[in-house]
C-alpha positions in Angstrom: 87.2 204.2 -14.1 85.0 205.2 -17.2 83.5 208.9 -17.2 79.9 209.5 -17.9 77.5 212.4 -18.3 74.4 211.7 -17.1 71.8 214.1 -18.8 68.4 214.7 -16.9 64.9 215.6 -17.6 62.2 216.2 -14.8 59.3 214.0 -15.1 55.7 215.4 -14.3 56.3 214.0 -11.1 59.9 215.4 -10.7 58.7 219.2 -11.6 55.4 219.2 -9.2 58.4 218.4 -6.4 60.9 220.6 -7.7 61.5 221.9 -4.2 63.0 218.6 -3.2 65.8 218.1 -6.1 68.7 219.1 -4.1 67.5 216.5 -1.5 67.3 214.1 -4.6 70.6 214.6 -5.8 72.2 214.0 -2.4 70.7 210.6 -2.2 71.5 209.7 -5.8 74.7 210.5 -4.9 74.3 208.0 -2.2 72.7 205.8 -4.5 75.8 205.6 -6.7 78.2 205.4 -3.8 75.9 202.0 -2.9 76.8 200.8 -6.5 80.5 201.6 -6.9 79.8 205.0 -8.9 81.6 208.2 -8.1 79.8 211.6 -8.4 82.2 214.1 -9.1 79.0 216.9 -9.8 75.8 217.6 -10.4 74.6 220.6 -11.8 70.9 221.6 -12.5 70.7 223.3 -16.2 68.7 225.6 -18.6 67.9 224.4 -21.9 66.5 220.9 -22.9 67.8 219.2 -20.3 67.6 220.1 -16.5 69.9 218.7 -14.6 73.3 216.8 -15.8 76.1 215.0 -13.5 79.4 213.8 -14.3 79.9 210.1 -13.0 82.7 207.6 -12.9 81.5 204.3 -12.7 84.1 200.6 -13.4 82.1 199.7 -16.6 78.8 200.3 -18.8 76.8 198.0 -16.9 77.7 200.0 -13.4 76.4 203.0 -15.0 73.6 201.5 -16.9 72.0 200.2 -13.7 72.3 203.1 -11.5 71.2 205.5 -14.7 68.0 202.6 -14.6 67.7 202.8 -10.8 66.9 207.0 -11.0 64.5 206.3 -13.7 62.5 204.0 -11.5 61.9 206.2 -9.5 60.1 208.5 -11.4 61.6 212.1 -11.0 63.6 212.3 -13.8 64.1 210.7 -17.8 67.9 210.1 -18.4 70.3 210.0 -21.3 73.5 208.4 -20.1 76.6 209.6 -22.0 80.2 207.6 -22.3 82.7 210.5 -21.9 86.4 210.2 -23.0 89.1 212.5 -21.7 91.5 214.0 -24.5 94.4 211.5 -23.6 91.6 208.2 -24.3 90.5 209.9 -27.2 94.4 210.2 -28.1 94.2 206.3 -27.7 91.5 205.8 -30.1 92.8 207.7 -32.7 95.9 206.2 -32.8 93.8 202.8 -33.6 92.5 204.7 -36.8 93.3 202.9 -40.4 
């Protein structure tokens, strides 16, 4: 399974129900379950971004259509991040020339 970081920013309409994220992120975490993703966390943030969530999904596309499933609904703006642990990024150093 590939790691992701999923970076989010609330929306206009994500911030006027604010009270409701927690709700939110339990059903995107049900959302992802549906589509073969793992949640391992989701945290809510300060700073430019509000709430990130690390994710394990099979492949890019996995994550790419959940990460375009939240944004249609209109709470948050994402930036989807491929994550490598130190032993994969061991991997693709050794493939350096």
């Amino acid at each position: 399974m590939a790691t992701f970081i999923v970076l989010g920013c609330f929306t206009d309409q994500g911030i006027r129900n604010a009270k409701e994220t927690t709700k939110r992120a339990d059903a995107f975490k049900e959302m992802a379950k549906k589509a073969g993703v793992t949640v391992k966390d989701v945290y809510w943030t300060l700073g430019q971004y509000d709430i990130a969530a690390v994710c394990e999904a099979p492949d890019d596309q996995t994550a790419s259509a959940l990460a375009f499933s939240i944004g249609a609904m209109g709470n948050v703006r994402t930036q989807t991040l491929r994550a490598f642990s130190q032993a994969e990024m061991g991997g693709i150093l050794a493939k350096m020339v």
